[in-house]
C-alpha positions as CSV (number, residue, x, y, z in Angstrom):
1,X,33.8,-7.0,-18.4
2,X,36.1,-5.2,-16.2
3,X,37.9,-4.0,-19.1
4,X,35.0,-2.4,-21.0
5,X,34.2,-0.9,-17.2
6,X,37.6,0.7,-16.7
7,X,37.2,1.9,-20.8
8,X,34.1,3.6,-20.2
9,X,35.1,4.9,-16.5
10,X,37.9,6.9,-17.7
11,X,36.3,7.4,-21.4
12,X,33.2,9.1,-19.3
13,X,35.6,11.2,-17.1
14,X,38.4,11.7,-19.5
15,X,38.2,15.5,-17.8
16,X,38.1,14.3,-14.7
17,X,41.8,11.8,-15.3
18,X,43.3,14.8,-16.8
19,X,42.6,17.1,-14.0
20,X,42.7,14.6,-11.4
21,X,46.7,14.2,-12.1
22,X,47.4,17.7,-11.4
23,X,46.2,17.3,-8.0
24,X,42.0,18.9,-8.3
25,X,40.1,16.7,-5.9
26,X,37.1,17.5,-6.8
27,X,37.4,16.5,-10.2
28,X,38.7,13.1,-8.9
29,X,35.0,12.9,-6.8
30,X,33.0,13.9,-10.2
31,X,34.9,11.2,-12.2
32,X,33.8,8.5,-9.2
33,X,31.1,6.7,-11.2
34,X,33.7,4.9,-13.8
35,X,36.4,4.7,-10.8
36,X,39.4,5.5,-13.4
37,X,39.7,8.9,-11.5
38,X,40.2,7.4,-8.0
39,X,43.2,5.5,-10.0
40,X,44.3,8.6,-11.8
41,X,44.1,10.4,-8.3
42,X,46.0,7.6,-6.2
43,X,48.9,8.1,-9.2
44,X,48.9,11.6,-8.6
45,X,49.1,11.2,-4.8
46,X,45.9,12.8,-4.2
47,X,44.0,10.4,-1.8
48,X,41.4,12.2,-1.6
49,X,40.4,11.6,-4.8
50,X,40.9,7.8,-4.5
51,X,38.7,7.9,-1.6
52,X,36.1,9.2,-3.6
53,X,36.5,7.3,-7.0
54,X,33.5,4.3,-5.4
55,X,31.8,2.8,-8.7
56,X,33.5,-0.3,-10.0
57,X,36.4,-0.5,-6.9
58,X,37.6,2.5,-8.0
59,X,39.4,3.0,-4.9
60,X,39.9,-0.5,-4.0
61,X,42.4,-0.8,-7.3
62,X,43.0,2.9,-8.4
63,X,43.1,4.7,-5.3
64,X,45.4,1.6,-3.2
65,X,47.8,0.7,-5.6
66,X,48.1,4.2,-7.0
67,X,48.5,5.2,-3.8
68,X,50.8,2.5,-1.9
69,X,53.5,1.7,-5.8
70,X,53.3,4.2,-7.7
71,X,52.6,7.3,-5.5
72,X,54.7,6.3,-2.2
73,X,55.7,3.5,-1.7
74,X,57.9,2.5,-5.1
75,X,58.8,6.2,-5.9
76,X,61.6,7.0,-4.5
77,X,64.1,9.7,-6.2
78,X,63.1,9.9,-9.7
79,X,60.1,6.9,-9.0
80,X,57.3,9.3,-8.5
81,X,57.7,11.0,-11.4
82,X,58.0,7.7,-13.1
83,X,55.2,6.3,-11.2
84,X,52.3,9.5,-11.4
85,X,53.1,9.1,-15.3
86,X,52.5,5.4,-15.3
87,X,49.6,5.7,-13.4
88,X,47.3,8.3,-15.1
89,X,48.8,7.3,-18.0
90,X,47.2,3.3,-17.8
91,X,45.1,3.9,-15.5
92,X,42.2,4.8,-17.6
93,X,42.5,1.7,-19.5
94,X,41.1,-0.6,-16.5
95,X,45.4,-1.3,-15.8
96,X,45.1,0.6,-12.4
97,X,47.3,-1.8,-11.2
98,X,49.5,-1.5,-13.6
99,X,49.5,2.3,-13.0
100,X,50.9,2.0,-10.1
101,X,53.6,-0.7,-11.1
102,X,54.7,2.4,-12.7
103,X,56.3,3.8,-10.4
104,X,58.0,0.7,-9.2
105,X,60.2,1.8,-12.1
106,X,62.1,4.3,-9.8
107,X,63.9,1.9,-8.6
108,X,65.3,0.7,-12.1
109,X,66.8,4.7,-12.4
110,X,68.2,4.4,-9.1
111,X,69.6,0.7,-9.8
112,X,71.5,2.2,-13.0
113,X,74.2,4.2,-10.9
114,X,75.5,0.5,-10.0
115,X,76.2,-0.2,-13.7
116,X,79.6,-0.4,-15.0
117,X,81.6,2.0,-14.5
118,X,83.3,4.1,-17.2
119,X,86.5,5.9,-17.9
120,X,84.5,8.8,-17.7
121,X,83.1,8.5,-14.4
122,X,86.5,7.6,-13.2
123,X,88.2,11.1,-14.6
124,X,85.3,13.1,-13.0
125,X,86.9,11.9,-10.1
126,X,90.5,13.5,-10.8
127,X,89.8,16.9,-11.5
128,X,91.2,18.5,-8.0
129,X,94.3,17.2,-5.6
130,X,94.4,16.8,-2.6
131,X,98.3,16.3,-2.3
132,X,99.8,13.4,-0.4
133,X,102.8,12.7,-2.1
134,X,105.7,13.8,-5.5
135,X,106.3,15.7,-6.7
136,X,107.8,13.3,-9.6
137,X,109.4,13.8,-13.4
138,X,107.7,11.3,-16.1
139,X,110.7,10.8,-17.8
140,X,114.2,11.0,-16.5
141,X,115.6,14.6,-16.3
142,X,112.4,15.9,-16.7
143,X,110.7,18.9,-14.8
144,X,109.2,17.4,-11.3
145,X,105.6,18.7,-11.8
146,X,103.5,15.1,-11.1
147,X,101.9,15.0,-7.6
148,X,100.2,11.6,-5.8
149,X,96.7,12.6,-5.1
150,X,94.1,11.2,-2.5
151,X,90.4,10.5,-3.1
152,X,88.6,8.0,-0.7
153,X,89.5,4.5,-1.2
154,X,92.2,5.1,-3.9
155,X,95.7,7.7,-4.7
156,X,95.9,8.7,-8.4
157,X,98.5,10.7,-10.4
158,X,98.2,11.8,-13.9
159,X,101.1,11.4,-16.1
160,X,102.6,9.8,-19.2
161,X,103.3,5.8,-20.0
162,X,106.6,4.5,-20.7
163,X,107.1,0.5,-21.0
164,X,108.0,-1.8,-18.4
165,X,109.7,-5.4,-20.1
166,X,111.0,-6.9,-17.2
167,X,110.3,-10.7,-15.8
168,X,111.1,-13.7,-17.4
169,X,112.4,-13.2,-21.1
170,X,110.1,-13.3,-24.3
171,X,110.4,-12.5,-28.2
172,X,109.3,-9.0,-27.0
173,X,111.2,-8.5,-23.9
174,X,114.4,-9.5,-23.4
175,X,118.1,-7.9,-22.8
176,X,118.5,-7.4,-27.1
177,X,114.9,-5.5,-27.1
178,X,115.0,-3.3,-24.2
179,X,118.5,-1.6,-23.3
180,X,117.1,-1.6,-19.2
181,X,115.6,-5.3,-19.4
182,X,116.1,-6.9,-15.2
183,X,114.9,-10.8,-15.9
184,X,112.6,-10.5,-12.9
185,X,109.8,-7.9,-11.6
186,X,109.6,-6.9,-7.5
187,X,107.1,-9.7,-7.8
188,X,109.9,-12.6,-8.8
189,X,110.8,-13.9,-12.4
190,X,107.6,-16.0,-13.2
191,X,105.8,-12.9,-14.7
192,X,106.1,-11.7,-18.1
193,X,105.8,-8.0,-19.1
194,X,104.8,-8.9,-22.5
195,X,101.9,-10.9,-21.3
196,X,101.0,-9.9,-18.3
197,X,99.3,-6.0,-18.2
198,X,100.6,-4.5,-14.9
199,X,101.3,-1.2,-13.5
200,X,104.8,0.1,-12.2
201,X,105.0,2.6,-9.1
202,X,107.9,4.4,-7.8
203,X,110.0,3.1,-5.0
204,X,109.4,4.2,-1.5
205,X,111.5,7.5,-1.1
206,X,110.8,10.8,0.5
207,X,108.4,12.0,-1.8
208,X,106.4,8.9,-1.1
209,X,105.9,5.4,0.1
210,X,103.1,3.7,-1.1
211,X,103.7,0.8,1.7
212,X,102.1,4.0,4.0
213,X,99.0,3.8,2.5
214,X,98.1,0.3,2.7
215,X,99.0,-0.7,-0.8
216,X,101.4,-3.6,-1.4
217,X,102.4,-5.8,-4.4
218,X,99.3,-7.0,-6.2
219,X,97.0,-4.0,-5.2
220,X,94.6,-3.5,-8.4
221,X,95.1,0.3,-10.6
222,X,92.7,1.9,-12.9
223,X,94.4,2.6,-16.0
224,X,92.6,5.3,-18.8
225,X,94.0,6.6,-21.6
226,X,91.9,8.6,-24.5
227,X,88.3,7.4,-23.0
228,X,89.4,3.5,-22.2
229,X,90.2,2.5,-19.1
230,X,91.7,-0.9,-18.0
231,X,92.9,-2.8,-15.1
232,X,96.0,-4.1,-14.0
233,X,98.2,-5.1,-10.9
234,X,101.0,-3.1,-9.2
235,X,103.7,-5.8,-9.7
236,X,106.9,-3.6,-10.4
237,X,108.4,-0.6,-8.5
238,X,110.7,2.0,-10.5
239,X,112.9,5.0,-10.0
240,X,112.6,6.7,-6.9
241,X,111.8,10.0,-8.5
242,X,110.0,9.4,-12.1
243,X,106.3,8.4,-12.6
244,X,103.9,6.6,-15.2
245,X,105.0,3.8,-16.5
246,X,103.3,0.3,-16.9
247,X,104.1,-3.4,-18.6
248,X,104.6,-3.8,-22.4
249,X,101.5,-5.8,-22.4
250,X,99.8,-3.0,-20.5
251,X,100.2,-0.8,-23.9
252,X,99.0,-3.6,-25.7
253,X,95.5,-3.6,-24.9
254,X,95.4,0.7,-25.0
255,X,97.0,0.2,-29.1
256,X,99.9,2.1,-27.2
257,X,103.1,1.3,-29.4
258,X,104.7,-1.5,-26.3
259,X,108.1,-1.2,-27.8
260,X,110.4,-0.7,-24.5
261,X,113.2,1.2,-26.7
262,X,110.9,3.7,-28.6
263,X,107.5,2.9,-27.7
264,X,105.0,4.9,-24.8
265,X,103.0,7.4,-24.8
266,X,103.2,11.7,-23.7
267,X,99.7,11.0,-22.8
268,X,97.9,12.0,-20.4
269,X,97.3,8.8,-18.5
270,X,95.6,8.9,-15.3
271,X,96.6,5.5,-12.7
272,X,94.3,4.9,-9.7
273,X,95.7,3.1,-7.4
274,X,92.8,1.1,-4.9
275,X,93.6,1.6,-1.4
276,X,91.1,-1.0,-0.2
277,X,92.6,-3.8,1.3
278,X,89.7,-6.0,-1.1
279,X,91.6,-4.6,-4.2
280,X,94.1,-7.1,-4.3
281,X,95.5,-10.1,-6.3
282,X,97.3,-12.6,-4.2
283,X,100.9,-13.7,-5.3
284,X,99.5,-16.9,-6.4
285,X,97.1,-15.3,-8.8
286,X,99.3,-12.4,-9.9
287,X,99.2,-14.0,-13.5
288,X,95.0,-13.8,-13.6
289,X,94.3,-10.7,-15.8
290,X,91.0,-11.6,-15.8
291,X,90.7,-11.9,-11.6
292,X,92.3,-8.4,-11.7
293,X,89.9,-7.3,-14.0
294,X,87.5,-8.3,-12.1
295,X,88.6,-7.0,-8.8
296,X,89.2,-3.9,-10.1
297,X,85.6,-3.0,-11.6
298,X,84.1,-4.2,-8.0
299,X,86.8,-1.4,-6.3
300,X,86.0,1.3,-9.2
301,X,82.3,1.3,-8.3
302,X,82.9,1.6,-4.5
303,X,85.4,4.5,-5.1
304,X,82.4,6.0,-7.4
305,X,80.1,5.5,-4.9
306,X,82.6,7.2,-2.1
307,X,83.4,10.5,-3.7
């Protein structure tokens, strides 16, 4: 019965739902004797309206939980528009209540910001400097042109990938495959370049010390390259005064050629380094991609959400 009730309430007053949305009170009171209007109203925000809507509990199911989900309450930024549409949309139907569930939907728009994040979000995050440290070459020789940058919660830089192979020796990395191979990384030998993605940063120096900055060995770096973006552990420090390099392994997962002789890439690949003391794979764990992984997607969303 209540179905063929809230049918025949809006179905009677179809003007009055219509006009009651865009905020006409009055038209709210003349659709009162089906009760639909006093929903479509209490969607629309108009309380008078509800108030008015008395029939079939008009305002008792219209007018209250148009009124208290979908018109305040449950809102929110981007809710009510959700929630008005939901409501004078159903309402008619005798689903007042789910009119007002409606705008409870708000709250889904505003829950999608804490989705994963993507490279994408990450670069709109790079595209000033505030300076704190370089400037470095990418490759040796080279002009001096890469700065350190800061954003809250994280230093970035911008600049090319060449191929760490150090740590303990594999088919792909050893002293006959790469003419610089060292058998161990600043984190000891029991890492593997060719299997373990990781991240190289220059040594302290005057242009910069990362140790400054809170970040130590086994602090988590963003690492995107041609819309991807992957995440790794700082395990190795490099030259004093070159930048953008990261492990054979590293270049594996971007389809970078990993070769340590001939391999790399010009680029542009943008590192962000997490400053938070969270962002961090212990010693123990150093060879858990997957913990890093994990760490690092946690660290990207709070840096997001920071800047």
């Amino acid at each position: 019965m209540w179905i063929v009730a809230g049918l025949l309430s809006c179905g009677g007053g179809v003007v009055g739902c219509d006009v009651a949305e865009a905020g006409d009170s009055s038209a709210g009171a003349a659709a009162g004797a089906g009760g639909a209007a006093g929903g479509a109203s209490g969607s629309a925000g108009n309380s008078q309206g509800g108030a008015s809507g008395g029939g079939q509990g008009g305002a008792g199911q219209g007018g209250s939980a148009g009124n208290d989900q979908g018109g305040s309450a449950q809102g929110g930024a981007g809710g009510s528009a959700q929630g008005g549409m939901g409501g004078s949309t159903q309402g008619g139907v005798g689903g007042l209540d789910q009119g007002g569930s409606g705008g409870v939907g708000g709250n889904g728009a505003a829950g999608a910001s804490g989705g994963p994040v993507t490279a994408q979000d990450l670069l709109a995050l790079t595209t000033g400097c505030s300076v704190v440290g370089g400037d470095y070459a990418t490759d040796s020789g080279g002009d001096e042109t890469v700065p350190i940058c800061e954003l809250n919660g994280a230093l970035f830089w911008t600049a090319d990938m060449d191929i760490d192979c150090d740590g303990y020796a594999t088919a792909e990395c050893n002293e006959n495959t790469d003419p610089w191979y060292q058998d161990a990384t600043s984190m000891g030998d029991h890492i593997a370049a060719s299997e373990l993605p990781y991240v190289v940063i220059p040594s302290p120096s005057g242009r910069f010390d990362y140790r400054d900055w809170g970040i130590e060995l086994g602090a988590v770096v963003a690492v995107i390259y041609e819309g991807q973006v992957r995440y790794g552990a700082f395990v190795d420090t490099g030259p004093e005064g070159i930048i953008g390099e990261a492990s054979y392994a590293m270049a594996d997962l971007f389809g970078i050629n990993p070769d340590p002789a001939s391999g790399g890439t010009a680029g542009p690949v943008t590192y962000i380094v997490f400053t938070n003391e969270s962002a961090l794979v212990a010693p123990e764990d150093i060879n858990d991609h997957g913990l890093a992984e994990s760490i690092g997607a946690t660290a990207a969303r709070q840096v997001v959400d920071a800047n």
